[in-house]
C-alpha positions as CSV (number, residue, x, y, z in Angstrom):
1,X,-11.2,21.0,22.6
2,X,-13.0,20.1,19.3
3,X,-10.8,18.5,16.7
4,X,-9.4,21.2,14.2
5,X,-11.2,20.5,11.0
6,X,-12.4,22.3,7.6
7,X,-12.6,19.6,4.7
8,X,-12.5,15.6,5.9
9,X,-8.9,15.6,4.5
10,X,-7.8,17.9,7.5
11,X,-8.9,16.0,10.2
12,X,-5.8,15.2,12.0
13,X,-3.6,18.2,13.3
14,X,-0.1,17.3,13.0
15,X,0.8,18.2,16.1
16,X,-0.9,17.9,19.2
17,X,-2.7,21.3,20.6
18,X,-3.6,20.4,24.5
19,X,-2.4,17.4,26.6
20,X,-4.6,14.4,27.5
21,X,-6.4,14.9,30.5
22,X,-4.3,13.6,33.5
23,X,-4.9,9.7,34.8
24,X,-5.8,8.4,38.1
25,X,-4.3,5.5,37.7
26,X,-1.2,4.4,39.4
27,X,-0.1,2.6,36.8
28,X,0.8,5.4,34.4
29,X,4.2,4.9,33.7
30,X,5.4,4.6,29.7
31,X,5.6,1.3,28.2
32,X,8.5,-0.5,28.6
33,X,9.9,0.4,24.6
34,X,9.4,3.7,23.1
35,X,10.1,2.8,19.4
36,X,9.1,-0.6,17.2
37,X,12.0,-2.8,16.4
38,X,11.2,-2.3,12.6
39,X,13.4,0.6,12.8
40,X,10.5,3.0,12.0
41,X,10.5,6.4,13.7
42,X,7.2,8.0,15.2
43,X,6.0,11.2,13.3
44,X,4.6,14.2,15.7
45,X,1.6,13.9,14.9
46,X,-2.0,13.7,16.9
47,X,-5.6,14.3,17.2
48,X,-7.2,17.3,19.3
49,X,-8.7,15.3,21.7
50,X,-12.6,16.5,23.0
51,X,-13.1,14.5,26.3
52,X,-16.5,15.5,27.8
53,X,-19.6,13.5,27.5
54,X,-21.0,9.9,26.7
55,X,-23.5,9.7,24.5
56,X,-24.9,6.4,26.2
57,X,-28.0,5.8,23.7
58,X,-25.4,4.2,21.8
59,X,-25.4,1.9,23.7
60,X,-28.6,1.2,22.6
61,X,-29.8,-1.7,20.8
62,X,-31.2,-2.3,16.8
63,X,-33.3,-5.0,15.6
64,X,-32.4,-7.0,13.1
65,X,-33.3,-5.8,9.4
66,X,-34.3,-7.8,6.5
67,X,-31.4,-9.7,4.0
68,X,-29.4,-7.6,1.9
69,X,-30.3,-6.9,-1.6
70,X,-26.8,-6.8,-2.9
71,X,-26.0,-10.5,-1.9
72,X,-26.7,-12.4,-5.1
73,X,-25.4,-16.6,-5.0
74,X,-26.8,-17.3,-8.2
75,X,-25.2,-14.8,-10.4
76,X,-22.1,-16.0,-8.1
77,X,-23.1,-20.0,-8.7
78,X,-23.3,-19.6,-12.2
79,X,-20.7,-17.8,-13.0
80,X,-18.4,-20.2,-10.7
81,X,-19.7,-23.1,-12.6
82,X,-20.1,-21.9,-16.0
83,X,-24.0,-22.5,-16.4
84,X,-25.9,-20.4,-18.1
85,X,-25.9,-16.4,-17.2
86,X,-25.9,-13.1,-19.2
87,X,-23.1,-13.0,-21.8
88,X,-19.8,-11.1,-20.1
89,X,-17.7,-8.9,-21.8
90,X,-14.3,-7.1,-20.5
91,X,-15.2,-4.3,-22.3
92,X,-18.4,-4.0,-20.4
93,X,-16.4,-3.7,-17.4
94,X,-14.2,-1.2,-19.3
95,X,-17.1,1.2,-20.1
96,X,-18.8,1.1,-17.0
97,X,-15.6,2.0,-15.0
98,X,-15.5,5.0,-17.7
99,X,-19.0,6.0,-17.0
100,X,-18.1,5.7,-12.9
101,X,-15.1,7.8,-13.7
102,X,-16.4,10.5,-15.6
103,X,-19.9,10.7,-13.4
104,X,-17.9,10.6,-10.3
105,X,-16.9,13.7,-7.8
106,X,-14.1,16.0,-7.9
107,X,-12.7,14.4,-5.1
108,X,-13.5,11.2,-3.1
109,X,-13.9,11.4,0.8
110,X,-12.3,7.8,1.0
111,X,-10.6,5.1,-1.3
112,X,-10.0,1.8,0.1
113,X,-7.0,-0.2,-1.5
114,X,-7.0,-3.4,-0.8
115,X,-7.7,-7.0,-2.2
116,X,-11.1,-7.8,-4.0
117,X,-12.1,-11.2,-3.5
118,X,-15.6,-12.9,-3.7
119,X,-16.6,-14.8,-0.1
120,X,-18.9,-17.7,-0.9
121,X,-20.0,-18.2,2.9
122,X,-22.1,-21.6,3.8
123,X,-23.1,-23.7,6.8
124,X,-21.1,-27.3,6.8
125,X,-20.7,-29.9,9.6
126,X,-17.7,-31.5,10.9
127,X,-18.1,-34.9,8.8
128,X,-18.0,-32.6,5.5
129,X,-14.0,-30.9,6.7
130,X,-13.2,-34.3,7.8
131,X,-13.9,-35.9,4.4
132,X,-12.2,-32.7,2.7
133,X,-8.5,-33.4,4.9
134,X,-9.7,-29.2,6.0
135,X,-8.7,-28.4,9.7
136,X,-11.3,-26.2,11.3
137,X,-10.8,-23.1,12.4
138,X,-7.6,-22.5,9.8
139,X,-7.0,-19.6,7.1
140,X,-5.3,-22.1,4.5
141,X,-4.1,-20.0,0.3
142,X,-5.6,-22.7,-1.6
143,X,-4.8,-23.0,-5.6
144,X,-7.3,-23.0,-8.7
145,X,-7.9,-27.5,-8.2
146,X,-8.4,-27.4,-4.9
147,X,-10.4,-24.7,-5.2
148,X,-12.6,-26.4,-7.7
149,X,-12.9,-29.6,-5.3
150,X,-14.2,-27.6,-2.3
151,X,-17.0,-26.0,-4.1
152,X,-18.0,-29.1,-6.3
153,X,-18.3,-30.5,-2.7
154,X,-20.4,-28.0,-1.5
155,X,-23.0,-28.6,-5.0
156,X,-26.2,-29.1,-3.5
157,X,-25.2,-26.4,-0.2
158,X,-27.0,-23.3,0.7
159,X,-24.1,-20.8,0.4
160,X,-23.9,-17.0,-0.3
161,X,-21.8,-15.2,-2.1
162,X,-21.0,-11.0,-1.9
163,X,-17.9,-9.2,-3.2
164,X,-16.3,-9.4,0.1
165,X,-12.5,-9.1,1.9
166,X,-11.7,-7.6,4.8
167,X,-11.7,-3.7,3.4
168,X,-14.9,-4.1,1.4
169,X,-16.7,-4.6,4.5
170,X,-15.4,-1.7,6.3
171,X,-16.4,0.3,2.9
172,X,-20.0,-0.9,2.8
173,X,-20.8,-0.2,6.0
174,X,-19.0,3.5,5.8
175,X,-21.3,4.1,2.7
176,X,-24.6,2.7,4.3
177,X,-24.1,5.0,7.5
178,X,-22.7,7.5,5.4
179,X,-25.7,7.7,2.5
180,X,-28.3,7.7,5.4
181,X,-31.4,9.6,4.2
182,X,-32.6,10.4,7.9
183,X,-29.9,12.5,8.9
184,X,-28.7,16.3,7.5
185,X,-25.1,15.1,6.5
186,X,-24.1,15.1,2.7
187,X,-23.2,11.9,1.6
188,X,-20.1,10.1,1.8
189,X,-18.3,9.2,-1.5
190,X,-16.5,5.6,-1.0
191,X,-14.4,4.1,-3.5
192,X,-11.9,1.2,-3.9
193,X,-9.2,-0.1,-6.1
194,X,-7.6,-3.4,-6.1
195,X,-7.0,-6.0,-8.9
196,X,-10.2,-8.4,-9.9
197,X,-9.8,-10.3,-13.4
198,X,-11.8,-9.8,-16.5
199,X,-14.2,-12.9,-16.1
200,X,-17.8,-13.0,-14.6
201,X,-16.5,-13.3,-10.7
202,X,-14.7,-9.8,-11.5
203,X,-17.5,-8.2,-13.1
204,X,-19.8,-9.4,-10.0
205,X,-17.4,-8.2,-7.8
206,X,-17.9,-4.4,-9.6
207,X,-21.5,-4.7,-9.5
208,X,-22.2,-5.9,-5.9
209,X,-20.1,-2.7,-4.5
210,X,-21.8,-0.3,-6.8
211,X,-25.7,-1.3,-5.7
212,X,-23.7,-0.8,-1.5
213,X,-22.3,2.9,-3.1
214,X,-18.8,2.0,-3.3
215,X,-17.5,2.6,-6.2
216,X,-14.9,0.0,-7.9
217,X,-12.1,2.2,-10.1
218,X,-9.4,-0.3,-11.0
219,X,-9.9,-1.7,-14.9
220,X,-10.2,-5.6,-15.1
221,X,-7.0,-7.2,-15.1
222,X,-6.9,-9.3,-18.8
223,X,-6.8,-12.6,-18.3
224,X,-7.1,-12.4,-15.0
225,X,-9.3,-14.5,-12.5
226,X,-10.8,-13.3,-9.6
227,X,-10.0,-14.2,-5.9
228,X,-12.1,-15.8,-3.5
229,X,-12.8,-16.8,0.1
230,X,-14.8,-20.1,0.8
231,X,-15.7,-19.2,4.5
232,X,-16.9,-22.7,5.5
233,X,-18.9,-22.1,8.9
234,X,-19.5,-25.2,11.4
235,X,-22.5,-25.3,13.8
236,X,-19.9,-24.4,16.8
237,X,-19.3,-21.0,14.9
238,X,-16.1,-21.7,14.0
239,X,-15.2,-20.7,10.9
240,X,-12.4,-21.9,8.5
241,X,-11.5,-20.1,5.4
242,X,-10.1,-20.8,1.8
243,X,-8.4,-18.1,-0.2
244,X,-7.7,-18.6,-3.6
245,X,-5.6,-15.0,-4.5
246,X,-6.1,-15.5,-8.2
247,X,-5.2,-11.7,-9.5
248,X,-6.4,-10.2,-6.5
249,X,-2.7,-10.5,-5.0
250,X,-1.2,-7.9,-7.9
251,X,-1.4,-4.1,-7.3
252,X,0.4,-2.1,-10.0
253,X,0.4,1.8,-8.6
254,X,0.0,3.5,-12.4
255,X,-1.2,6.2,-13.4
256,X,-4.7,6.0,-12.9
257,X,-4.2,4.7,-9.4
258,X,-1.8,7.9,-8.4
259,X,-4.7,10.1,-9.8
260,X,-7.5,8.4,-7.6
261,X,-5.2,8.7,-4.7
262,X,-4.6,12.5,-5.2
263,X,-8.1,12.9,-5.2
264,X,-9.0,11.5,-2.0
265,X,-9.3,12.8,1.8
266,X,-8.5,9.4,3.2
267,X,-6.6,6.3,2.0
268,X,-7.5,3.5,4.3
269,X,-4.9,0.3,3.4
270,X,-5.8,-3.4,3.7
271,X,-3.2,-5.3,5.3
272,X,-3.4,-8.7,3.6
273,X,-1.4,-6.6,0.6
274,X,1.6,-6.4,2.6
275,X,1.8,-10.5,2.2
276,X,3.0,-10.0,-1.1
277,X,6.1,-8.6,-1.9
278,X,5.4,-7.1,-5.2
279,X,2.7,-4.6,-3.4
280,X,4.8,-3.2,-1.0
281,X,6.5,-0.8,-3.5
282,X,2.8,0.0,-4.4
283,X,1.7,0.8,-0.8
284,X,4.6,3.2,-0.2
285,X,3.9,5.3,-3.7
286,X,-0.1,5.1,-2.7
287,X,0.9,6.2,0.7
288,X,3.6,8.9,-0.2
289,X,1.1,10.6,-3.1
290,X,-1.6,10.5,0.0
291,X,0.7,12.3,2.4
292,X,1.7,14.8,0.1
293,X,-1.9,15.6,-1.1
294,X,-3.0,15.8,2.8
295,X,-5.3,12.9,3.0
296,X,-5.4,11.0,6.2
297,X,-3.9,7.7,5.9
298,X,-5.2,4.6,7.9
299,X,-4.0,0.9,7.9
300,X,-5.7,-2.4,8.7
301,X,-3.9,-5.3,10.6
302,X,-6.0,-7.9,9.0
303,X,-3.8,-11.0,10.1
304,X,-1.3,-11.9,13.1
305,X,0.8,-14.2,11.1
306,X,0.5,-11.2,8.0
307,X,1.7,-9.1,10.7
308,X,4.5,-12.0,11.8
309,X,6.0,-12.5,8.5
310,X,6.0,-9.0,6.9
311,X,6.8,-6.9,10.4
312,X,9.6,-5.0,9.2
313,X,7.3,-4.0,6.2
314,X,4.3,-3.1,8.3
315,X,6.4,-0.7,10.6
316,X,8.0,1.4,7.2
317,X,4.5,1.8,6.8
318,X,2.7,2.4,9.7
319,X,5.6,4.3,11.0
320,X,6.1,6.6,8.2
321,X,2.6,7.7,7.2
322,X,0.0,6.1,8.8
323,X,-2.5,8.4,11.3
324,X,-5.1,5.8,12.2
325,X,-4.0,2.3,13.2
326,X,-6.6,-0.8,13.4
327,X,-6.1,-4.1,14.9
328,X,-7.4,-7.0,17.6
329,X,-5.7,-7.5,20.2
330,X,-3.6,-10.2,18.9
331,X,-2.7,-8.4,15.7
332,X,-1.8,-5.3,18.3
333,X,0.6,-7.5,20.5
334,X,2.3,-8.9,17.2
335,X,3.0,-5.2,16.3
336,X,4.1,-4.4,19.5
337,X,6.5,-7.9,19.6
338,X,4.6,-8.8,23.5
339,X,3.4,-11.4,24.8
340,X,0.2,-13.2,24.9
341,X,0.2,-12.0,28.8
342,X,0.6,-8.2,28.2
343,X,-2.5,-6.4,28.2
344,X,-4.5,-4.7,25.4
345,X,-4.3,-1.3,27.0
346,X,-0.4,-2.1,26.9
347,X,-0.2,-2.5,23.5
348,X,-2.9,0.1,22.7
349,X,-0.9,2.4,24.6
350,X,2.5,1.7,23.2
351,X,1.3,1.4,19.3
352,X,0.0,5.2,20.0
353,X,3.3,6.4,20.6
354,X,3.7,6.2,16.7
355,X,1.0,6.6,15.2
356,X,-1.7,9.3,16.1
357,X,-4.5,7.2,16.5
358,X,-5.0,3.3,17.7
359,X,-7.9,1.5,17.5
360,X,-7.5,-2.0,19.2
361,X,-10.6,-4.6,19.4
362,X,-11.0,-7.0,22.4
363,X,-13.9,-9.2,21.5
364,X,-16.2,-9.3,24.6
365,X,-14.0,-7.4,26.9
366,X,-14.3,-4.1,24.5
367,X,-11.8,-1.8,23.1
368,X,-9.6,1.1,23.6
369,X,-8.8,3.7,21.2
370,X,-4.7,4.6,21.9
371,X,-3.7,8.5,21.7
372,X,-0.5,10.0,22.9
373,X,0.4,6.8,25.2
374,X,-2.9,6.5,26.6
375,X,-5.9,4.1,26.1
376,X,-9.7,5.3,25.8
377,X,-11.3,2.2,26.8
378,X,-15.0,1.7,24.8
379,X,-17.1,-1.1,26.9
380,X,-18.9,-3.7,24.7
381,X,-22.4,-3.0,24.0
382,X,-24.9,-6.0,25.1
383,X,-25.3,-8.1,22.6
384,X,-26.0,-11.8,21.7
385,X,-23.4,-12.9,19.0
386,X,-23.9,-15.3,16.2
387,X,-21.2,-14.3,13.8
388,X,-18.5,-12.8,14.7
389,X,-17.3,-12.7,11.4
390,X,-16.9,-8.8,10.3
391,X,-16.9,-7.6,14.1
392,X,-13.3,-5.8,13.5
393,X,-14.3,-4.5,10.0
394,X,-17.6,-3.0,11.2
395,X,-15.5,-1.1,14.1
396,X,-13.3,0.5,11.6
397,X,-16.4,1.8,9.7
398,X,-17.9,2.8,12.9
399,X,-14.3,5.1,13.8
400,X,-13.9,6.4,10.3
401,X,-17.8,7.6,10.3
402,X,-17.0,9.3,13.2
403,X,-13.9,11.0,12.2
404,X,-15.7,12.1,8.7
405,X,-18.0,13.8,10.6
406,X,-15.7,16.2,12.1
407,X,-16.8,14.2,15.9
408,X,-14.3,15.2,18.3
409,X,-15.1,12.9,21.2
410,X,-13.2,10.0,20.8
411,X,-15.2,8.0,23.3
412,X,-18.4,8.4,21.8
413,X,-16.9,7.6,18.4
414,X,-15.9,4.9,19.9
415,X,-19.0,3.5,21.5
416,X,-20.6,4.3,17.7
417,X,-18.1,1.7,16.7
418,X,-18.6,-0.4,19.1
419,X,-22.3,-0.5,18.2
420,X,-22.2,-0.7,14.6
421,X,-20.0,-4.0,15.4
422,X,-22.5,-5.3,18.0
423,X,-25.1,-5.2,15.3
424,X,-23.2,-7.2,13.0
425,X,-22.5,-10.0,15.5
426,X,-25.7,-10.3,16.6
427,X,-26.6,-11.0,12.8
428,X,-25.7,-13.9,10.1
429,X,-23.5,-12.1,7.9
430,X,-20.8,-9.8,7.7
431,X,-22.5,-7.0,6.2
432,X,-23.9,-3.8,8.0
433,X,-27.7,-3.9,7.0
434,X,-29.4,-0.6,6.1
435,X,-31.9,-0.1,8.3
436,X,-29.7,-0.7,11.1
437,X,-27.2,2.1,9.2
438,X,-30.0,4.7,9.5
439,X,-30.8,4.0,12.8
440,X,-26.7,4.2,13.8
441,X,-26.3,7.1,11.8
442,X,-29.5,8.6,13.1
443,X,-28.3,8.4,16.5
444,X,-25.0,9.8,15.8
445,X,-26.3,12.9,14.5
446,X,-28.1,13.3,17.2
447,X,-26.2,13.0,19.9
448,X,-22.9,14.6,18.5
449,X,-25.1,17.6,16.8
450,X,-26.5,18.2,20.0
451,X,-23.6,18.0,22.4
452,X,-25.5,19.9,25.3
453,X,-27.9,16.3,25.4
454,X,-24.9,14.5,26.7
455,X,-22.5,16.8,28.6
456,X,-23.5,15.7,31.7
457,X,-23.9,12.0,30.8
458,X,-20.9,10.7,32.8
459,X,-17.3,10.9,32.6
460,X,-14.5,9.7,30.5
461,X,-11.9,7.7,31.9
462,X,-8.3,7.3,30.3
463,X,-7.3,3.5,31.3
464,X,-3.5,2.6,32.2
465,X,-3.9,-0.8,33.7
């Protein structure tokens, strides 16, 4: 059955109009606990689930594309270090956010809300973490000194910088695939709102997401500073990170804010803003305004111990409005409150008693996308990694496309997201490049346009063990 749709915004049917096809597994029974200790109770809601076909050329693979244009270090360097760059003013920021305002649509088919941070990302051995006191492999909140030491360390270093976070990633890659000149779609209009400071970091910040068509709508915080992310990678491809919140860990829901969010199809939430109490209050008014106005409302795990400490939080949330769900499998199990032996298709399968849709990353053993107590599992395409930084961000992109697009084959949105994340592994970067975009957008057309060229490609399986 296709999934019932007119306008992106009406994407999810609030109930569910056919059952999911029945398993032949054995192991079918219902998890264990049918509501989350959070106290939150399941709306019934639900997709209209179309089951037939597997588009398997994507599964294909996509070579690798030249660097990004947006990624600029030097206007990052120099604005870091106070050498010389073009003059800043707030009011510059002021007047361009007016002129994206006034130029922009009627409504916007997504707005992101979430924290906007500049990553400066470089290449570092062990000797340099040792000398720093820095344990590898760690997410450590640094403040404004140590900051300041880590990067006068790193003078000299080959590092990049980009407006980055968790949620700007999944927005760059939904406006690459979703601005694709090769295929027939119109294009996607992505936006985001968060806090950034008026000095030169927060005014790069703005620029780097406009030239990816994401458009930045929140005025500059005065005298604010910018967040960032020092992502320090070792030659084992670990990676430790630095975050220095700075303003990006305000969110004031105003007026401005409730009228973006009244204007949107789908509010997608980061979840590093639940680690702040003062957001939370801003969350539930972004996402009450959201469900009123009939948007689709997804959420981002972004963090087991985020998840850990702010669980109760998360569950008012998730439980109340969200439709779409994404997570690893870690962040899945911390939802769920199992253990590190439970499966992913568990915790897939429990989380999707809540919420309508689950999408739950397992690395190299592939995902499963939860619906009405069951698990769609997505196999990994091949792929040689080399950063796994952004995997789980490019997924996300890859299920929102899909659901944009009216798709109502959750498998083959699905494998789309699982290919748009195998692209970015296999790359440096976290970033979805745009050739690859086209190509992944290309593809999609094709094969969900044209569902008679894979009806008979194989058949789905629902996995309960």
């Amino acid at each position: 059955m296709a999934l019932a749709s007119t306008t992106a915004s009406r994407l999810i049917t609030r109930r569910f109009s056919a059952p999911l096809p029945p398993s032949s597994s054995p192991h079918s029974s219902a998890p264990r606990r049918a509501a989350p200790r959070g106290g939150a109770s399941p709306r019934p809601r639900g997709f209209a689930v179309r089951w037939e076909g597997m588009p398997r050329a994507l599964l294909g693979e996509f070579s690798d594309a030249s660097e990004d244009e947006d990624e600029d270090e030097e206007d990052a360097r120099r604005a870091l270090s106070g050498g010389p760059s073009p003059p800043h003013h707030e009011c510059d920021d002021v007047l361009e956010l007016a002129a994206a305002s006034s130029s922009g649509p009627e409504r916007w088919d997504v707005l992101g809300l979430g924290q906007a941070m500049v990553d400066f990302s470089g290449m570092v051995d062990d000797e340099f973490l040792e000398r720093l006191g820095i344990e590898k492999g760690t997410r450590k909140v640094v403040n404004h000194e140590e900051r300041g030491r880590v990067l006068r360390a790193m003078d000299g270093c080959t590092y990049k910088a980009a407006a980055g976070g968790s949620l700007s990633n999944s927005l760059v890659a939904l406006a690459r695939l979703g601005s694709s000149r090769i295929t027939s779609y119109p294009e996607l209009r992505i936006a985001m709102a968060g806090s950034v400071g008026s000095d030169p970091l927060g005014s790069f910040y703005r620029q780097k997401l406009r030239r990816a068509n994401v458009q930045f709508l929140s005025k500059p915080v005065k005298d604010g500073t910018t967040g960032t992310v020092i992502v320090l990678t070792t030659p084992d491809a670990q990676r430790t990170m630095l975050a220095y919140q700075g303003t990006s860990s305000t969110l004031a829901y105003d007026s401005d804010l409730a009228e973006l969010v009244s204007k949107s199809n789908l509010l997608v939430v980061e979840g590093y803003l639940f680690e702040f109490a003062h957001t939370i209050e801003a969350i539930k008014q972004a996402c009450e305004d959201a469900k009123k106005n009939g948007a689709l409302i997804a959420v981002s795990a972004s963090d087991v111990s985020c998840i850990k400490r702010c669980h109760s939080d998360f569950w008012d949330i998730v439980g109340n409005y969200a439709d779409i769900l994404f997570a690893n499998a870690n962040e899945a199990r911390a939802f769920c409150e199992l253990t590190s032996e439970e499966s992913t298709m568990s915790a897939a399968r429990y989380l999707s008693h809540s919420i309508p849709l689950v999408s739950v990353t397992d690395g190299m053993h592939g995902s499963y996308i939860g619906v009405k107590g069951e698990a769609i599992y997505i196999p990994p395409p091949a792929c040689i990694p080399v950063d796994t930084c952004g995997a789980g961000d490019a997924y996300a992109s890859g299920i929102l496309y899909g659901i944009l697009r009216g798709a109502s084959d959750l498998k083959g949105i699905g494998l789309l997201a699982a290919q748009v994340a195998a692209v970015v592994v296999g790359q440096q970067g976290t970033r979805l490049r745009v050739k690859d975009a086209d190509r992944l957008a290309e593809s999609f057309e094709f094969h969900f346009d044209n569902l008679e060229c894979c009806s008979d490609a194989g058949t789905d399986q629902v996995t309960n063990s």
